[in-house]
Structure formats: structure tokens, C-alpha cells
N, C-alpha and C positions, 0 to 999 in steps of 0.2 A: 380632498385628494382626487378624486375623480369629477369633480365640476358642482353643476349645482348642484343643491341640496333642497328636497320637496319642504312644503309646510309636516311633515308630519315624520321628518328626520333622515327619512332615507338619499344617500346621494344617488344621481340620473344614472350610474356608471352601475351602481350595485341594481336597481330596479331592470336595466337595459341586460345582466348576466341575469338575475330571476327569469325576465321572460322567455328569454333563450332556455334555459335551464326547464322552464315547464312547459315548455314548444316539445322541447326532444322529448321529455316524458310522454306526451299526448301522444306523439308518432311513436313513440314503442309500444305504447298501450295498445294502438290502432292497427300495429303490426302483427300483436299477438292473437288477432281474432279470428276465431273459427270459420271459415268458409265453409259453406255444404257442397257435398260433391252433387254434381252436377251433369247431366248426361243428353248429348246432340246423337241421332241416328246419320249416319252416312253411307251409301253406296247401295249394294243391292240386297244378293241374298247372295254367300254369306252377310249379314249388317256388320255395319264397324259402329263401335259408343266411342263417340269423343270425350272424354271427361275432363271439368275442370275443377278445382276445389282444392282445398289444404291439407284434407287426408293421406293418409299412405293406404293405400288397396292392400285389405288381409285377404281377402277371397272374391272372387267373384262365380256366381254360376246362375245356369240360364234351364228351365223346366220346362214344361207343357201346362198350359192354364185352361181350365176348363171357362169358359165365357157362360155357361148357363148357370151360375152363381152356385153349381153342386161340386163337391169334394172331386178332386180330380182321381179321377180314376188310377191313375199313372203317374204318382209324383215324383218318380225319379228323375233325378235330377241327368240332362243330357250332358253339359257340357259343366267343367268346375275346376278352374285354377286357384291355384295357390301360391304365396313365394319359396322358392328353392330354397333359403335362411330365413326361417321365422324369426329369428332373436331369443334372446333369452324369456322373454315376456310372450313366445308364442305365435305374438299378432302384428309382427311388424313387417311391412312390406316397404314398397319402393314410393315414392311423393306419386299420387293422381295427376299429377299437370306434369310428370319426368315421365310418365308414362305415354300419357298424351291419348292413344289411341288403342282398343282393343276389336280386332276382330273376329269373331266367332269362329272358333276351330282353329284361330292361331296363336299359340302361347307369347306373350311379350318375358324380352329378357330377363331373366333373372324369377321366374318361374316358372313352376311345372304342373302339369296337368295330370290330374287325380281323377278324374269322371272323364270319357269311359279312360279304363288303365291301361295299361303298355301302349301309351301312346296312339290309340286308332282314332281316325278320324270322329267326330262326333255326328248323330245322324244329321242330314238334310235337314234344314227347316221348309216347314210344306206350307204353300201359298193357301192361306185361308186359316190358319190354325194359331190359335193365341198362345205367346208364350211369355212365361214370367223371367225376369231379371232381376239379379240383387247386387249390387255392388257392395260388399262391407267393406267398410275405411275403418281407420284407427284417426282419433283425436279430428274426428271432421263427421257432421251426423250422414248415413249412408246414404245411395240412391236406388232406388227399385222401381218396378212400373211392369206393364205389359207390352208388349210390340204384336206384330200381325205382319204378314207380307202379304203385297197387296200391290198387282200390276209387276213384279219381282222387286218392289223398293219396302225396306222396314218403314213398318207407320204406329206412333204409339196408339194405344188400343187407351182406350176408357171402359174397363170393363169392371164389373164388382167379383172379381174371380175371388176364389178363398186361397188361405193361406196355411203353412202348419204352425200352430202355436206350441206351446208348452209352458203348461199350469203345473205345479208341485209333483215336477217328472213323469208326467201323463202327455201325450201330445195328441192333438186334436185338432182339425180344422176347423175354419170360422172367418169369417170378412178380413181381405187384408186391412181395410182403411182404405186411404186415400193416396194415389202414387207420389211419391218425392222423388221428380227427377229433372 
């Protein structure tokens, strides 16, 4: 009915819809894969994080890192968006690549800034001073790292600065690891 027929039964017409049939599967498969968010520095000081990646941004906030590998004196956190609608699940935000770009100190649409509160500006970042960054995504693994400004442009830092953990509702600082960004 559809033309030849292999040695092994099947006719050319039904093998030529398989392979189409497992072509598309593969591309959905392909499509369904986690990106990691991803994070480019741009401009000066204030820096802007270009971010690319499959996540949706639940939070993002940026600290003071101590570079001499001891517990930062000062962890409080400067700056700390969040989105305006979390969702019912708490943790949902807007796609990292619809956002596209976040500058320090200015809130992107559709969120609102929690660190510092009513809205005031967040301090100065001071030229020579290491600071930490965390991007948390949802459904895409996060990005975090250090930065430094240096000549007034952000530059990532390689530093072993620590981090705050929390073990069986204790929190304590200790080595971040390794930046992913």
C-alpha cells in the first residue's frame, strides 16, 4: 500500500513515518533540558548581570564578602528582590532570559525589593570591596559568584570567601565552594 516493502516486513512509507515520529520525539526531549543560569557583568558601578538560562528568578540578592576567607563580619544582605506574585508554590518568578538584564539598585518589572525596605536606595558598592551574589532560579540550577569593582567596572573576583550554611536548623559559615556563573 505505501510502496516497497524491506526484507524484514515493514513497508518504506510506515519506516519513513517512524523516523519522523522519533525525529520529533528527540526534539522534545532536547527541548525539555535544564539550562543553568548564567551570568555576563556589564557597565560600570552601579554593574548590570545579564542572565541567560531556563530558570525563572525567585530571588536575587547581593552582600559584602569578606576576601580574607574569615566569616564576614557584616552579612547582611544589601540589596534583595523578589517577585511581586510568587504563585501559589511561593517560588515562582518571571523566565531569566524575559528578564534579560538586572541592574543593582533597580528593580525589573514585576518585582519588588525587600532589602533595604521602603524602597531606599541600596548602599554604594565601594571600589575595592568584594561582594557576593546569588541568583536563585526555579527549575534551572542557580548562579552565584563574587564581583569587585576595579577602575569603576565590575570584575568577577575568585575569591574563597565563606558562605552561610544551615545544618539541622543551626546556620553557620563555611567555604562557599566553587562560583557557578
Amino acid at each position: 500500500m505505501f510502496g516497497k516493502t524491506f526484507k524484514n516486513g515493514l513497508e518504506e512509507g510506515k519506516v519513513k513515518v517512524m523516523s519522523i515520529v522519533l525525529f520529533v520525539l528527540l526534539l522534545l526531549s532536547l527541548s525539555c533540558y535544564e539550562r543553568p543560569t548564567r551570568v555576563a557583568l556589564e557597565g560600570g558601578n552601579p554593574p548590570t548581570f545579564a542572565l541567560r538560562g531556563s530558570g525563572d528568578l525567585d530571588r536575587f540578592y547581593i552582600e559584602e564578602a569578606d576576601a580574607q576567607e574569615q566569616p564576614n563580619p557584616s552579612p547582611d544582605i544589601l540589596w534583595e528582590i523578589v517577585p511581586q506574585d510568587p504563585g501559589p508554590s511561593g517560588l515562582e518568578g518571571k523566565a531569566v532570559e524575559d528578564i534579560g538584564k538586572v541592574t543593582y539598585g533597580i528593580v525589573p518589572a514585576e518585582y519588588k525589593q525587600r532589602i533595604p525596605s521602603n524602597n531606599q536606595p541600596p548602599p554604594v558598592l565601594v571600589e575595592g570591596r568584594y561582594y557576593y551574589f546569588h541568583f536563585s532560579t526555579v527549575n534551572a540550577p542557580h548562579a552565584w559568584g563574587f564581583i569587585v569593582i576595579k577602575n569603576g567596572q565590575p570584575q568577577f573576583a575568585r575569591i574563597h570567601g565563606n558562605c552561610v550554611h544551615d545544618k539541622d536548623g543551626k546556620k553557620f559559615k563555611g567555604p562557599c565552594g566553587e562560583p557557578e556563573y
